[in-house]
C-alpha positions as CSV (number, residue, x, y, z in Angstrom):
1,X,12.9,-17.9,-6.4
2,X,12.6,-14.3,-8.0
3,X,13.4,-15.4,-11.3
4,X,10.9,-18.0,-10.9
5,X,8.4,-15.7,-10.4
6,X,9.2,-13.6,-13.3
7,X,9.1,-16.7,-15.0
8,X,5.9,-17.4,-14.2
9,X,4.7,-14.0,-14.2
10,X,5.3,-13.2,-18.0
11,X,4.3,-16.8,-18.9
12,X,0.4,-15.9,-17.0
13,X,0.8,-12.6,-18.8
14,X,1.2,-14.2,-22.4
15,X,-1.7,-16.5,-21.7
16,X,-3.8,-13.9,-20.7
17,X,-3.1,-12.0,-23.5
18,X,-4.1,-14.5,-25.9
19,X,-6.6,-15.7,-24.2
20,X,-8.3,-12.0,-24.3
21,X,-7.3,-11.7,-28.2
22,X,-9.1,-15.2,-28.8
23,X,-12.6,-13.4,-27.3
24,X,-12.2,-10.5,-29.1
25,X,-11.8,-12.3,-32.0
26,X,-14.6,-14.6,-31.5
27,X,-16.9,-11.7,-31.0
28,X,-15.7,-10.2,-33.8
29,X,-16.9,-12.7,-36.0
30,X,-19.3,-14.4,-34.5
31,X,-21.5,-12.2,-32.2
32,X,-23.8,-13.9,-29.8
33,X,-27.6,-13.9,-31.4
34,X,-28.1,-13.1,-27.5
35,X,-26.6,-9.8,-27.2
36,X,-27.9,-6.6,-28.4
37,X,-25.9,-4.2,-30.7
38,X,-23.8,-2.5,-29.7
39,X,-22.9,-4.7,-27.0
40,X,-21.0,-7.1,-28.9
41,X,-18.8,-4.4,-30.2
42,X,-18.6,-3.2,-27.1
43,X,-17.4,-6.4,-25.5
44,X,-14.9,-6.3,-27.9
45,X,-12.9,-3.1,-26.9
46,X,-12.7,-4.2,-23.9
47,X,-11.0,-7.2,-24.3
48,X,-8.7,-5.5,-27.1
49,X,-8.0,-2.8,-23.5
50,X,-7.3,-5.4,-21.5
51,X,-4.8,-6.6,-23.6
52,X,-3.0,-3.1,-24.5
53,X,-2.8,-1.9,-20.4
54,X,-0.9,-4.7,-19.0
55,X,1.9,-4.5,-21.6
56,X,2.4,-0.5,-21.1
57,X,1.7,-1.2,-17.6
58,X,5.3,-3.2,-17.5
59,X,7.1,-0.9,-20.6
60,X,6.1,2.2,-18.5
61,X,7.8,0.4,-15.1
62,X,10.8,-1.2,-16.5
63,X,11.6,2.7,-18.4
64,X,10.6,1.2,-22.1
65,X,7.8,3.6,-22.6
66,X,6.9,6.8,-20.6
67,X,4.5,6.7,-17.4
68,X,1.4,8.4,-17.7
69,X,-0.7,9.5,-15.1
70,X,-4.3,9.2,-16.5
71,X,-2.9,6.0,-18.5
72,X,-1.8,4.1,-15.1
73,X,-5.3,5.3,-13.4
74,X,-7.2,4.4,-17.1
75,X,-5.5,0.6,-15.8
76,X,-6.1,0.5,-12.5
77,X,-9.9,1.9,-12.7
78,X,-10.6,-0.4,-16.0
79,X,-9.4,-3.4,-13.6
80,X,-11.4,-2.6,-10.8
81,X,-14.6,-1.6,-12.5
82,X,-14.8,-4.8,-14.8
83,X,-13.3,-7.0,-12.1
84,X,-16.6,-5.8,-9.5
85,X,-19.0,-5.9,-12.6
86,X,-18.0,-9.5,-13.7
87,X,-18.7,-10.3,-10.0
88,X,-21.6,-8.8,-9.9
89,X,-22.5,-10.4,-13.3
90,X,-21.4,-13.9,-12.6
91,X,-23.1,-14.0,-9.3
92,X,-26.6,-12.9,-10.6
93,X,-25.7,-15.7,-13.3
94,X,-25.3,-18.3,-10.7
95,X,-28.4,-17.3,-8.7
96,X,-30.6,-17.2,-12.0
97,X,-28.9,-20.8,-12.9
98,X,-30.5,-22.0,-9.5
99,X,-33.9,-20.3,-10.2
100,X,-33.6,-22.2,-13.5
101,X,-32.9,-25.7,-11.6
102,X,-35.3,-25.0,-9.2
103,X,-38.5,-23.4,-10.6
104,X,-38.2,-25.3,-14.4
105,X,-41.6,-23.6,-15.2
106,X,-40.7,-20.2,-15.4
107,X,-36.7,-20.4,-17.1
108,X,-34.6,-16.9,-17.1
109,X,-33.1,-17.2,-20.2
110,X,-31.8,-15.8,-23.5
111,X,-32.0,-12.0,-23.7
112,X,-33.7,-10.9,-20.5
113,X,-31.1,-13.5,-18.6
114,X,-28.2,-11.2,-19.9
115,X,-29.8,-8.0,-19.2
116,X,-30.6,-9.0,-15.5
117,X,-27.3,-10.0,-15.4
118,X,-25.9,-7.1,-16.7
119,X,-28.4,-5.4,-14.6
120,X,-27.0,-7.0,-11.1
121,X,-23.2,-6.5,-12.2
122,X,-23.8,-2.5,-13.0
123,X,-25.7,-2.4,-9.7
124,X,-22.8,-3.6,-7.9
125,X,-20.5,-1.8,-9.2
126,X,-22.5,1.4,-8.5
127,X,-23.2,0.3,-5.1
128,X,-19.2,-0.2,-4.4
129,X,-18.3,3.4,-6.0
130,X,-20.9,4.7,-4.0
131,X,-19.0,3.5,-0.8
132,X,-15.8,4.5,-2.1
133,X,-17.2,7.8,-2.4
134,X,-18.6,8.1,1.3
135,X,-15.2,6.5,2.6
136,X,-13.3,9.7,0.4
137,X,-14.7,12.5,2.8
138,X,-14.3,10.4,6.0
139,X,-11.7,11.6,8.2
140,X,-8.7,9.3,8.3
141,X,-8.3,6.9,11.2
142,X,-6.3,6.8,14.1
143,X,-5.0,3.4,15.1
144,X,-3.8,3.6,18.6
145,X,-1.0,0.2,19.2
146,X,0.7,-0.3,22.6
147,X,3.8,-2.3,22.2
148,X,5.5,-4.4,25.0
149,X,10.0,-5.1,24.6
150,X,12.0,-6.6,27.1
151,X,14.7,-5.1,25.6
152,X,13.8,-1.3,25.7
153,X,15.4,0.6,28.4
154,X,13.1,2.1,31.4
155,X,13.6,5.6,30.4
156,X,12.4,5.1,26.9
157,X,9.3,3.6,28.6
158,X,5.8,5.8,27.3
159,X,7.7,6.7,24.4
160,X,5.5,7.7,21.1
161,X,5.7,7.1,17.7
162,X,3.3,8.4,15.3
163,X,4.0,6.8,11.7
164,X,2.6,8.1,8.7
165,X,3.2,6.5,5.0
166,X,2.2,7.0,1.6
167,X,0.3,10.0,1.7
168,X,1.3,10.4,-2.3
169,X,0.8,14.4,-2.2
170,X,-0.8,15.8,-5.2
171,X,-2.3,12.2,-6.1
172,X,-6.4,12.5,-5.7
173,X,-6.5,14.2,-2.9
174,X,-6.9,18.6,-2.2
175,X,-5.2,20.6,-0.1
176,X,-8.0,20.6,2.3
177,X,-8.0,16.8,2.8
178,X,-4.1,17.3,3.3
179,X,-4.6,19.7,5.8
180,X,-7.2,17.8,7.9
181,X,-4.4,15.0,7.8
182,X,-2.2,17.5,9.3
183,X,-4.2,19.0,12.0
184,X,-5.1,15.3,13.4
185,X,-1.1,14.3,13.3
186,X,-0.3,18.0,14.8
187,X,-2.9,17.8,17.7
188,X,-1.6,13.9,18.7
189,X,1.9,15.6,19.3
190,X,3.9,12.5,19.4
191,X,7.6,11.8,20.8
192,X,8.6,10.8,17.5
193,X,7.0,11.7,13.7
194,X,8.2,8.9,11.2
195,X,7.2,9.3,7.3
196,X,8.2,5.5,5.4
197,X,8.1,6.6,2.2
198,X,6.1,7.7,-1.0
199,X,5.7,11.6,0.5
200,X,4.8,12.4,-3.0
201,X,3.3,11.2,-6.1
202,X,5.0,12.1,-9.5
203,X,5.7,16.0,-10.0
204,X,9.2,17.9,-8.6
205,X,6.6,21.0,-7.4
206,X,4.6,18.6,-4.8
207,X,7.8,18.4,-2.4
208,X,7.0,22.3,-1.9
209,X,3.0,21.4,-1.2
210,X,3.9,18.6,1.3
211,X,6.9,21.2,3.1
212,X,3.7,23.9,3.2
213,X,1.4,21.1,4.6
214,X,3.4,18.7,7.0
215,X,7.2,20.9,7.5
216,X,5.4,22.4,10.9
217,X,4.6,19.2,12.1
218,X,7.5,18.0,14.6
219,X,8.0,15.3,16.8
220,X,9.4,15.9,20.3
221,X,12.7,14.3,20.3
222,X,12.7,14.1,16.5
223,X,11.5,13.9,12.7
224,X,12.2,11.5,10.5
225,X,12.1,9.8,7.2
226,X,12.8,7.5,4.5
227,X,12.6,7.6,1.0
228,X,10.0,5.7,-1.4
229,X,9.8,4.2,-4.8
230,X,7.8,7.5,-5.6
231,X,10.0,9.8,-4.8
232,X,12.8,7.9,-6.8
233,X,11.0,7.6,-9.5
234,X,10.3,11.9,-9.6
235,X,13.0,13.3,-8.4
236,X,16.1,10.2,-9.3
237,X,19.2,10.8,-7.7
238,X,18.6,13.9,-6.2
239,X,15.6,12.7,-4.7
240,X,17.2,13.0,-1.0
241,X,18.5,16.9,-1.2
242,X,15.4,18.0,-2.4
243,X,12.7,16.1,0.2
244,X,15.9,17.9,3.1
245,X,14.4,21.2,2.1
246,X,11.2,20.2,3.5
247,X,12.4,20.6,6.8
248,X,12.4,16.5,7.6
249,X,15.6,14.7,8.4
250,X,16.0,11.8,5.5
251,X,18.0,8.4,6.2
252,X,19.3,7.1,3.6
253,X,21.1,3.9,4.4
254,X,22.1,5.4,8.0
255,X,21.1,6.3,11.4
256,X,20.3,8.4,14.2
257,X,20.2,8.3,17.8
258,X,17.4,10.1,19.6
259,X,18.2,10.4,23.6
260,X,15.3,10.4,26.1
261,X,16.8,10.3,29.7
262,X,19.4,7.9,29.8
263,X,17.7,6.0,27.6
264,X,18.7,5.8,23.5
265,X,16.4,4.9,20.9
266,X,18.1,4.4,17.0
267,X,16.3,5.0,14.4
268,X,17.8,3.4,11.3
269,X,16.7,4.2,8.0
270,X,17.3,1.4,4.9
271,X,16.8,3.1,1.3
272,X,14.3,1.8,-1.1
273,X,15.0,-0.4,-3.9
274,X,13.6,1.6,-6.3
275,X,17.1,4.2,-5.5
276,X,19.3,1.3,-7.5
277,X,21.3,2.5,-10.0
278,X,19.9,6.0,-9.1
279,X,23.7,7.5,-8.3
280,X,25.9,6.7,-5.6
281,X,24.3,5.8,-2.4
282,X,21.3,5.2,-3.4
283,X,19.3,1.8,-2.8
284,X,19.4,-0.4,0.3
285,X,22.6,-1.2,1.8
286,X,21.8,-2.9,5.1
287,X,25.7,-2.5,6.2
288,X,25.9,0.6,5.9
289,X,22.7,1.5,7.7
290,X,23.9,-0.5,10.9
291,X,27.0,0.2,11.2
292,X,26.4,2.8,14.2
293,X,24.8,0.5,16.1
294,X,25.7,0.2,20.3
295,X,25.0,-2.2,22.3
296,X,21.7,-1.5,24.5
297,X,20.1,0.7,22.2
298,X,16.7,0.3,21.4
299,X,16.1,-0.2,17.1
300,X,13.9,1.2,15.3
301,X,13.9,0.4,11.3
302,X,12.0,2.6,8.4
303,X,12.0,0.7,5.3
304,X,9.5,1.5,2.8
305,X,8.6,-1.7,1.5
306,X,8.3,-4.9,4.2
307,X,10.4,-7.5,2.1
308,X,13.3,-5.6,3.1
309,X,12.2,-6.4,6.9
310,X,13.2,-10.3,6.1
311,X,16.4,-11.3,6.4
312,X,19.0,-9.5,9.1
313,X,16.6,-6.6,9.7
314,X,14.5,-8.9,11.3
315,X,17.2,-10.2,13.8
316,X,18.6,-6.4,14.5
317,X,15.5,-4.5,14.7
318,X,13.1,-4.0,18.0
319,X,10.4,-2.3,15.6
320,X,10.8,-2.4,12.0
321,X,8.1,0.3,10.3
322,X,6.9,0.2,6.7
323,X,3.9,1.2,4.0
324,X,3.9,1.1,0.2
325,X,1.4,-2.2,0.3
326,X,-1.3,0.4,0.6
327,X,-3.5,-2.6,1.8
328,X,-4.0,-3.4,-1.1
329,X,-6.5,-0.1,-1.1
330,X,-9.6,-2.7,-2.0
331,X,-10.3,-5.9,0.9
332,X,-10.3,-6.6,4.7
333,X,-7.6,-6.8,7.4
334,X,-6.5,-10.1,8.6
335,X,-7.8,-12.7,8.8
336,X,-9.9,-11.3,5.5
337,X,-8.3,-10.8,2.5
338,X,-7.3,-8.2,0.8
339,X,-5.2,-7.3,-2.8
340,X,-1.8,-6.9,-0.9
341,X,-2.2,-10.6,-0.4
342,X,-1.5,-11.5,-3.4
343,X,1.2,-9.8,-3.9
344,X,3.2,-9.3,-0.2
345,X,3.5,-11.5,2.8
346,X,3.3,-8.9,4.7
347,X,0.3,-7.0,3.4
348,X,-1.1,-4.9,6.5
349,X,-1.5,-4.4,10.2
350,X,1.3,-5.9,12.8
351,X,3.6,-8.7,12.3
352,X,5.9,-10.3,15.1
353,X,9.6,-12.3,13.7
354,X,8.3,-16.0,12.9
355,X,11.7,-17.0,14.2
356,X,11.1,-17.9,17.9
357,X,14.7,-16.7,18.3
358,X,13.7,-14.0,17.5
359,X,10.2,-13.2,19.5
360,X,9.1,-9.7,20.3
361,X,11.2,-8.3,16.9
362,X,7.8,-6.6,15.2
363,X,7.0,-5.1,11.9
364,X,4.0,-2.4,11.5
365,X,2.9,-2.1,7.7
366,X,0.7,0.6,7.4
367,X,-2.2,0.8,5.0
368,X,-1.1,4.4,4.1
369,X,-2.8,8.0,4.3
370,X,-3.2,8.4,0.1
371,X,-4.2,6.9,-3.0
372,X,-2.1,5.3,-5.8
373,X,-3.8,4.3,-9.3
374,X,-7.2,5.5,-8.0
375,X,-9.0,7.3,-5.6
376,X,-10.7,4.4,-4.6
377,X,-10.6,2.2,-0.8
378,X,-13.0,0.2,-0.2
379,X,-12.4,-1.5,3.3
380,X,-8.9,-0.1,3.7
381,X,-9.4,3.3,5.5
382,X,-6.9,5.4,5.6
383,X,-4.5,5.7,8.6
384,X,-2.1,7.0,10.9
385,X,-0.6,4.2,13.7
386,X,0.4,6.0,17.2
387,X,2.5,3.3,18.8
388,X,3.6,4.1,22.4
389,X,6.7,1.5,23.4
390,X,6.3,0.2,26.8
391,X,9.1,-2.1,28.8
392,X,7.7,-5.7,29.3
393,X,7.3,-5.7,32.9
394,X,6.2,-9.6,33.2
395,X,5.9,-12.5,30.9
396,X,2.4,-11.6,30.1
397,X,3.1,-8.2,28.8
398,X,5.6,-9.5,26.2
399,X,3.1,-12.0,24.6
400,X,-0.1,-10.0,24.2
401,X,-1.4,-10.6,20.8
402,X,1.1,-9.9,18.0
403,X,3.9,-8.2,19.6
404,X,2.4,-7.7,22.6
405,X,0.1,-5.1,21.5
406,X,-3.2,-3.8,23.1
């Protein structure tokens, strides 16, 4: 199936990059009498752009070429800002073909048509930054999940997890936004603090801004954490001894037990895939991870992607957490859409095991605290997800909504 997809993936690629050559070409030599100069010209660059990005998009990622920072955003930003314009654009374009149908005595057409609809597509995309903008110095949001098992022990009952994910330190965001993150986790003071992943962005000095920002923050009975592709792809092998010196306990492909009473909750923490080939140890090894496990202990899984949740996961874990999706940073949360979608089952929000074996086992993928490409949500507010874990006293409680939560 994955090598279908790759298949498939490069064959859309080399059509798209033809197909964006062929405009540019056809503008190049035959300019529409309609469009002003330099627009033409313009038009051209960009479809020359949008040929160039992808391919060092996929170099930079499979280790051909180097990443670059402001090249990746320069992608990401040229995607989103002609993707909402040509919305914007082709919408006004529909409405003004309707006017046309309608009202044949007064036809948009010819020059003014493509400035109106150039007008409407700039407007939009204006309109949409403006949001992001506004959504930038809004605090991040709280989402508060109570989850019923029939498996977890009594004493374990009002037990809280706060999980964080993907805050991407020194990516778009200031100290002072960090810091307000911070306080709100600090002043929620949960049983457990959990980070899946993607800490930091892509420089060795951030580990020492997110230990200075987040290494006082503790959870009761325990801190922990897994590693991300970020972090992989900044600090490589070594990636796990130097995120230790930040004062939070890392997993990597193993587990801990956290007592509360006589109750026992394991936290098991899978590696990321990104770790593979990385040095020894590194990437997910599923075995290894569970190999602690005792009977009537309650699971909890960190991965940092949710494809790793499929498979035995699933059947092992109570509560499996994850991030990296980001939500897709741009969309709306089930049943809306949103860019994860397109690219991960399991985009956002909570998901309960589709095997009815398997009923109650739940995955939370969070849409993340930070940014990746660009600074730019629109619909996906960051969050942090406090989930208290509650014994399923009756029937009722262990079927409420998706996992039973409330």
């Amino acid at each position: 199936m994955r090598q279908r997809f790759v298949r498939i993936l490069w064959s859309s690629l080399f059509l798209y990059e033809l197909f964006c050559l062929f405009l540019a070409g056809i503008l190049r030599d035959h300019p529409p009498h309609f469009l002003p100069a330099p627009l033409p010209g313009l038009l051209e660059g960009v479809f020359l752009l949008a040929t160039l990005l992808p391919v060092y998009l996929l170099l930079s990622f499979r280790g051909f070429l180097p990443r670059r920072r402001f090249l990746n955003a320069t992608f990401f930003f040229f995607y989103f800002a002609t993707g909402i314009f040509l919305a914007g654009f082709l919408a006004a374009e529909g409405a003004i073909g309707l006017h046309n149908l309608l009202f044949s005595g007064s036809f948009i057409q010819g020059t003014r048509r493509w400035n109106e609809a150039e007008s409407v597509g700039a407007l939009l995309l204006a309109c949409l930054l403006a949001i992001a903008l506004f959504e930038r110095l809004r605090p991040p949001r709280v989402l508060a999940r109570t989850l019923f098992f029939p498996s977890i022990p009594p004493d374990i009952g009002g037990t809280t997890i706060l999980h964080m994910s993907d805050l991407h330190v020194g990516s778009w965001q200031g100290e002072k936004s960090l810091g307000r993150i911070a306080r709100m986790a600090q002043a929620l003071s949960p049983d457990i603090l959990v980070y899946t992943g993607d800490m930091i962005d892509h420089r060795p000095e951030e580990v020492l801004i997110f230990s200075r920002i987040f290494g006082g923050i503790r959870g009761r009975l325990g801190t922990v954490a897994v590693l991300g592709n970020h972090e992989y792809w900044t600090l490589g092998g070594e990636a796990r001894e130097i995120m230790k010196g930040s004062g939070v306990t890392i997993l990597r492909n193993e587990s801990l037990l956290l007592r509360k009473g006589r109750g026992m909750i394991r936290i098991v923490g899978v590696d990321d895939p990104a770790g593979e080939g990385e040095g020894p140890g590194c990437g997910p090894d599923l075995g290894q991870s569970l190999r602690d496990l005792q009977p009537g202990e309650f699971v909890v899984a960190l991965v940092h992607q949710p494809t790793l949740w499929e498979g035995k996961l699933m059947a092992v874990a109570d509560l499996t957490l994850s991030g990296h999706t980001h939500g897709g940073q741009i969309g709306g949360r089930r049943p809306l859409w949103n860019l994860a979608r397109a690219f991960f089952r399991y985009d956002a929000g909570f998901f309960e095991s589709p095997d009815p074996a398997l009923r109650g086992h739940v995955l939370h993928v969070s849409t993340g605290l930070g940014y990746y490409g660009i600074p730019v949500r629109l619909g996906m507010t960051p969050e942090m997800t406090l989930i208290t874990l509650r014994p399923a006293g009756n029937p009722a409680d262990s079927s409420r909504g998706p996992s039973g939560q409330s």
